[in-house]
C-alpha positions as CSV (number, residue, x, y, z in Angstrom):
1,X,0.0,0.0,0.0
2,X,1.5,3.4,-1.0
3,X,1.3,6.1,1.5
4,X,1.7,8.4,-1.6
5,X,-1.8,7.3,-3.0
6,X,-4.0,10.4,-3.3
7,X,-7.4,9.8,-2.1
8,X,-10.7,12.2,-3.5
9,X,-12.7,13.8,-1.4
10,X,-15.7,11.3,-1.2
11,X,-12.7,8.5,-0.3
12,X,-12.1,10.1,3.3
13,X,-13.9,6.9,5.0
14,X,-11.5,4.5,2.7
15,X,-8.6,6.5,3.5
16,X,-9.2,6.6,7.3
17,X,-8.8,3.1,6.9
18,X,-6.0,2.6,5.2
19,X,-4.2,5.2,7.5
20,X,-5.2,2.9,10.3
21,X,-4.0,0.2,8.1
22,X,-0.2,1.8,7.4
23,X,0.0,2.6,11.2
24,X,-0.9,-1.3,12.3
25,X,1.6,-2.4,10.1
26,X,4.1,0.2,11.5
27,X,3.7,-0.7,14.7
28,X,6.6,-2.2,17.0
29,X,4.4,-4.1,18.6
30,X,3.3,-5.7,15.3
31,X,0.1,-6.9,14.1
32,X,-1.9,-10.0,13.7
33,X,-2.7,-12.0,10.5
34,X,-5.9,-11.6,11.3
35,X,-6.6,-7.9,12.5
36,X,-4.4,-6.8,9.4
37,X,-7.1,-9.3,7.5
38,X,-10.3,-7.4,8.6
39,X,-9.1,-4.0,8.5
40,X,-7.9,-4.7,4.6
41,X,-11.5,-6.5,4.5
42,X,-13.2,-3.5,5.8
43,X,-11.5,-1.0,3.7
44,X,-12.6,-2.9,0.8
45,X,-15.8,-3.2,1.7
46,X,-15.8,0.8,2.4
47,X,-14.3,1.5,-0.9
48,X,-17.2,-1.0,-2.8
49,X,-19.8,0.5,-1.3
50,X,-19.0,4.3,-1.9
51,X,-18.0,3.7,-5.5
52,X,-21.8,1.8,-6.4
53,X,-23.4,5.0,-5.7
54,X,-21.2,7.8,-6.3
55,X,-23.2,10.2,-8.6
56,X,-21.6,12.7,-12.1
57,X,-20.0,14.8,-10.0
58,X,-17.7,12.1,-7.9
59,X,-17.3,10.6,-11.8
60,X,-15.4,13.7,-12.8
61,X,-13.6,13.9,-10.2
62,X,-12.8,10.1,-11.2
63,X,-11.8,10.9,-14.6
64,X,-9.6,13.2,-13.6
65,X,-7.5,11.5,-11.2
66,X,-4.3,12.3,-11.5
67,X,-3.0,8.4,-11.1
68,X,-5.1,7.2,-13.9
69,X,-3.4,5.7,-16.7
70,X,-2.9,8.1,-19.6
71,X,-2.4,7.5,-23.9
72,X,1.5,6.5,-23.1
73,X,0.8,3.7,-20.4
74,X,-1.9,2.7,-22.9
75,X,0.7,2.3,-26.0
76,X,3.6,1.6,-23.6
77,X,1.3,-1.9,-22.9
78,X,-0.9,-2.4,-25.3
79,X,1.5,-1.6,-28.5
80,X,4.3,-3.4,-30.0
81,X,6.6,-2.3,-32.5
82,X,5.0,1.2,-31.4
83,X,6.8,3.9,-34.4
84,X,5.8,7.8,-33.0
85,X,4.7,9.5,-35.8
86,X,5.7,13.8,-35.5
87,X,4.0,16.8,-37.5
88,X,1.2,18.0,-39.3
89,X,3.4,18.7,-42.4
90,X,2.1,22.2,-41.9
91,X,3.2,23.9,-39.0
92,X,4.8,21.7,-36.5
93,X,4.3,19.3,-34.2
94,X,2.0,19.0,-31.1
95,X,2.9,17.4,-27.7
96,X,-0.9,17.0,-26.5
97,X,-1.8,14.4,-29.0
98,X,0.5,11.4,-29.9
99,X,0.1,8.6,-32.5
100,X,1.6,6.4,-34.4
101,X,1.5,2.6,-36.1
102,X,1.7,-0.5,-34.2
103,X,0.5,-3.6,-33.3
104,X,-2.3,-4.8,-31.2
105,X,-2.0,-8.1,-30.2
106,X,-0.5,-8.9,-33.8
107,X,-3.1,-6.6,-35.7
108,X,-1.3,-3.7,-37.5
109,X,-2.8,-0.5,-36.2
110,X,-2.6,3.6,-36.4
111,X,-2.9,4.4,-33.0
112,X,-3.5,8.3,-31.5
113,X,-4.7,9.8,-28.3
114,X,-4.4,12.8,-25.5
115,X,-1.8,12.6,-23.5
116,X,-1.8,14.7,-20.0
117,X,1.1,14.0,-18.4
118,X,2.0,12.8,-14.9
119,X,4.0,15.3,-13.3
120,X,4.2,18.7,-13.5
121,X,7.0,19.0,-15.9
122,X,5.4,16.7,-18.3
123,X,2.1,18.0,-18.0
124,X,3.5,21.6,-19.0
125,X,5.4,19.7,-21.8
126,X,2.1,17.7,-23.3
127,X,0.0,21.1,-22.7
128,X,-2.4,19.1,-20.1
129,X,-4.1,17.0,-22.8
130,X,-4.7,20.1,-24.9
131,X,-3.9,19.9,-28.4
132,X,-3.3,22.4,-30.9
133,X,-4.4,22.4,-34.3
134,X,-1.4,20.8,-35.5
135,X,-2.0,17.5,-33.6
136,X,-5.5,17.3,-34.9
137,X,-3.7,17.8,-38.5
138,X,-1.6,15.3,-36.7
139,X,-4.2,12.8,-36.1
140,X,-6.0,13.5,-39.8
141,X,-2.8,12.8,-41.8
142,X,-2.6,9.2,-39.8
143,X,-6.4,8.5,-40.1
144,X,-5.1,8.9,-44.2
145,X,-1.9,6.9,-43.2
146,X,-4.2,4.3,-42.1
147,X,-6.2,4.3,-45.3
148,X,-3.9,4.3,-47.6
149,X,-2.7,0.8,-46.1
150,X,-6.0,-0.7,-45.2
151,X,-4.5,-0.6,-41.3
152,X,-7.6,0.0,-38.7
153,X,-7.3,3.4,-36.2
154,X,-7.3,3.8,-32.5
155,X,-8.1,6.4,-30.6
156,X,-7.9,7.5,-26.9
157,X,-9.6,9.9,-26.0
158,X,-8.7,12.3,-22.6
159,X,-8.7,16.4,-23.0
160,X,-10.2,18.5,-21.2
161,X,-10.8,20.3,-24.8
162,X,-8.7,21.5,-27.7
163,X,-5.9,24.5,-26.4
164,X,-8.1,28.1,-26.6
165,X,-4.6,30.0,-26.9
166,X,-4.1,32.9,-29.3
167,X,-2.1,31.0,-31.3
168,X,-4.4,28.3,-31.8
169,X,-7.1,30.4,-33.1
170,X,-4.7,32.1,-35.2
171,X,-3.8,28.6,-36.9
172,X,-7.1,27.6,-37.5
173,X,-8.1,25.6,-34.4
174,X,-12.0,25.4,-35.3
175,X,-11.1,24.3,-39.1
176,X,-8.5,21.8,-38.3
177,X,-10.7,20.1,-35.7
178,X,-14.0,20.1,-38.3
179,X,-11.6,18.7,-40.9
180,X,-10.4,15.3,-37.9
181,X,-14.1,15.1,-37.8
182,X,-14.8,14.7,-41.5
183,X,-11.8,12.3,-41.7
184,X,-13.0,10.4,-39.4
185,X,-16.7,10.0,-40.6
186,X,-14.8,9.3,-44.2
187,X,-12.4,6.0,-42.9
188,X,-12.8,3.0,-44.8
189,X,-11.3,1.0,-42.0
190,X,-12.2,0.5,-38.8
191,X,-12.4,3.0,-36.0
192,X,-11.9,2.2,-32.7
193,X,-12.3,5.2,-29.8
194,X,-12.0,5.1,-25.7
195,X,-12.7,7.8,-23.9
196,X,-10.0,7.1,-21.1
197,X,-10.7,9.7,-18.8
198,X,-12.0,13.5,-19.7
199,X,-14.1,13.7,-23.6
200,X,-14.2,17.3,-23.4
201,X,-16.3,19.4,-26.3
202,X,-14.8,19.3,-29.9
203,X,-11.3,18.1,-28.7
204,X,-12.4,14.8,-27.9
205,X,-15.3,14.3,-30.7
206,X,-12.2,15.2,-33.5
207,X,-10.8,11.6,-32.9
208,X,-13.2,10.0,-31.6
209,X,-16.1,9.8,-34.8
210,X,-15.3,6.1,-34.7
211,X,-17.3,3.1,-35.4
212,X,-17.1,1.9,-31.7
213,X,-17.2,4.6,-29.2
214,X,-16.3,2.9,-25.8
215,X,-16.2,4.9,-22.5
216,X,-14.6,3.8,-19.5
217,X,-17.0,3.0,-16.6
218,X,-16.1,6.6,-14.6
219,X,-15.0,8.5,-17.6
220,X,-16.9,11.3,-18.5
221,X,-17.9,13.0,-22.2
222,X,-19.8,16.4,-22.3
223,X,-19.6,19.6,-24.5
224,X,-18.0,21.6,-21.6
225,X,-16.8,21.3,-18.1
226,X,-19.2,21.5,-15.6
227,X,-17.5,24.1,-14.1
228,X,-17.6,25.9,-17.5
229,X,-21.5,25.1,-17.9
230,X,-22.1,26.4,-14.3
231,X,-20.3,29.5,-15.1
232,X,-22.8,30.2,-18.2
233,X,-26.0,29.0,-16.5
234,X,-25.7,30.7,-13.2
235,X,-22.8,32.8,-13.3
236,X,-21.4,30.5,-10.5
237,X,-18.6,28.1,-11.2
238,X,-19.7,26.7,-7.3
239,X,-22.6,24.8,-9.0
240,X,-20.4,22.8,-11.4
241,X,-21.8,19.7,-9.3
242,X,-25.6,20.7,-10.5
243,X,-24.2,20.9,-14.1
244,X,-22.0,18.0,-14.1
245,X,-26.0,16.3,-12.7
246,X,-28.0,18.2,-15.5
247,X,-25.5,17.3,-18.3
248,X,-25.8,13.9,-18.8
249,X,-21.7,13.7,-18.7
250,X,-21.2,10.1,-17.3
251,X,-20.6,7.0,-19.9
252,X,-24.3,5.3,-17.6
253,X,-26.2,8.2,-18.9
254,X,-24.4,8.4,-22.2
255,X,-24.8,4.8,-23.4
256,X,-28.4,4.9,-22.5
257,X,-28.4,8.6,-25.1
258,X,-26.9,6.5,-27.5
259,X,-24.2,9.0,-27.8
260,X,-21.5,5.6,-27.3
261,X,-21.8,2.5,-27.8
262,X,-20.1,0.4,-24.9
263,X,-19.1,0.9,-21.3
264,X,-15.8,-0.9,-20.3
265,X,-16.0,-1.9,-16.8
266,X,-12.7,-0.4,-14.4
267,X,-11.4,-1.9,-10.6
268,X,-13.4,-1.3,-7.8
269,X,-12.3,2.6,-7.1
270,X,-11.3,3.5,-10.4
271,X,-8.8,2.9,-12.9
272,X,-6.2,4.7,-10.9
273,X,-6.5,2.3,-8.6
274,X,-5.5,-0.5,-10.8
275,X,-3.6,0.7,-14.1
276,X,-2.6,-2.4,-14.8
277,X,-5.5,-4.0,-15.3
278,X,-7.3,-1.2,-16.8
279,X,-5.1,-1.2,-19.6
280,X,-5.5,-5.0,-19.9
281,X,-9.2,-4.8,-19.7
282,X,-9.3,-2.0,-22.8
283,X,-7.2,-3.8,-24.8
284,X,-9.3,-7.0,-24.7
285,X,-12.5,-4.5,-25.8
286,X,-10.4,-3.1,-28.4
287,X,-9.3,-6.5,-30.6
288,X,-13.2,-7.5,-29.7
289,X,-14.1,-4.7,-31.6
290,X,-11.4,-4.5,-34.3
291,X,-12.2,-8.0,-35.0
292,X,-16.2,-7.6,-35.4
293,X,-15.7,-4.5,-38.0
294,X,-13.1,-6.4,-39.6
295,X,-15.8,-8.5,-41.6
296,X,-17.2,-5.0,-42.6
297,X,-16.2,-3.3,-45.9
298,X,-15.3,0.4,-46.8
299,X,-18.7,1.4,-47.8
300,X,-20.8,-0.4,-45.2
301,X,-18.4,1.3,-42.8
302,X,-18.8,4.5,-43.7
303,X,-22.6,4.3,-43.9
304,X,-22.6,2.3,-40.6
305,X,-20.5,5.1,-38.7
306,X,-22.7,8.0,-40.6
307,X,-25.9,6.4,-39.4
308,X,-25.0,6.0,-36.3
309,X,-23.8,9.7,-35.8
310,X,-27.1,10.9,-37.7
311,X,-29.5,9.1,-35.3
312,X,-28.0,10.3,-32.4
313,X,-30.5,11.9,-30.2
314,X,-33.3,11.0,-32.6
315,X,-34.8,9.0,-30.5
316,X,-35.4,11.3,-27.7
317,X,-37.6,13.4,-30.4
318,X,-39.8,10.7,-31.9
């Protein structure tokens, strides 16, 4: 047990626990079997029964974790013969999304996603997840790439949004993300997409207009950050738990929408909790559904994927 674990709010109960846990086990006096037993017991229990009714809000917080495994532990596991790919051919290149080809379990794959970071100098270096509009010219010249040799795409998806600098804008952030979109909706090979942690607004939705659109059980996926939507609504960041409640954010509300298509289940207290086999479990979901489009052609694909984004919230209406 690491005493270097950082525990969310909600988790105080579990973490009181544990504390008592580290101290027994630091004890001169030493501990029984059998009281170490029960207390690792009851902080499991403690930790079940928070996490089967913890509501949007606690989800975000979830997603956010700092601990939870990010687009490099992902293609650091997952990926063999992993070749980074650099530039937009454009401009330059951009730290906040990576890609590149690979293999999957022996499938050749184009492979792209967010990445965040995990300490403070890597987080400044990746931008926090936020990409400019090179990387989503980036991730559009590998979705070709991945055409071009018949070689199916995966995405991960986990930004807060796309980067709202100056420079962005200046660079055409708005166009370069519409143009991800439309290559995405065009791919005649499969499209894979996990939303890993944060799908934040257009950031998110320019890699992720894939054929299979898993979330992770406490990811999240909205047009804004609750804070942001509690901002516009009520003038009052504060409220960002009502938004993150009115939204619809988590992958529970989501999957019943429509808006994605599969919820991959994570450990008992989140993914952070077990990267390991987080990782494992998305990669099993993945080859599942590389190998079920496989059977699908170009065209069916596209109509397939175009149908599916069309319908969207049609339901709700009829």
């Amino acid at each position: 047990m690491s005493t270097a674990r950082t525990y969310l709010d909600f988790e105080r109960p579990v973490a009181a626990l544990d504390n008592q846990l580290e101290d027994l086990l630091a004890s001169p006096s030493g501990a029984s079997e059998a009281e170490i037993a029960a207390l690792r017991e009851k902080s499991d229990a403690e930790l079940t029964a928070i996490y089967k009714k913890i509501g949007p809000w606690e989800k975000t917080q979830v997603a956010r974790h700092p601990a939870r495994p990010h687009f490099s532990e992902y293609c650091k596991s997952l990926v063999s013969h992993y070749t980074p790919l650099a530039g937009d051919r454009k401009f330059g290149d951009d730290d906040a999304l990576l890609g590149g080809l690979g293999k999957i379990r022996g499938q050749s794959v184009v492979v792209m996603g967010h990445e965040k970071g995990t300490d403070t100098q890597s987080r400044l270096h990746h931008n926090f997840g936020m990409a400019n509009p090179e990387g989503y010219r980036k991730a559009v010249r590998l979705m070709q790439m991945a055409e071009r040799f018949q070689i199916p795409v995966v995405s991960f998806v986990d930004t807060a949004g796309a980067f709202p600098g100056r420079g962005a804008e200046e660079r055409g952030q708005a166009e370069a993300i519409a143009r991800a979109i439309d290559a995405g909706l065009a791919l005649r090979v499969p499209f894979i997409s996990v939303i890993t942690g944060e799908g934040g607004s257009g950031g998110a939705v320019a890699i992720a207009t894939a054929d299979s659109v898993m979330m992770l059980e406490h990811s999240i996926y909205s047009v804004i950050s609750p804070e942001g939507c509690a901002s516009i609504l009520w003038r009052d960041g504060a409220r960002a738990q009502d938004a993150a409640k009115a939204m619809k954010i988590t992958a529970q509300d989501l999957k019943g929408l429509g808006v994605i298509d599969k919820i991959i289940k994570e450990p008992v207290g989140g993914a952070h909790r077990d990267p390991q086999k987080t990782v494992k479990t998305v990669g099993a979901a993945i080859v599942k559904e590389i190998e079920s489009l496989s059977a699908l052609d170009g065209d069916a694909l596209i109509k397939r994927r175009r149908d599916k984004f069309l319908n969207i919230g049609r339901s709700l209406l009829s």
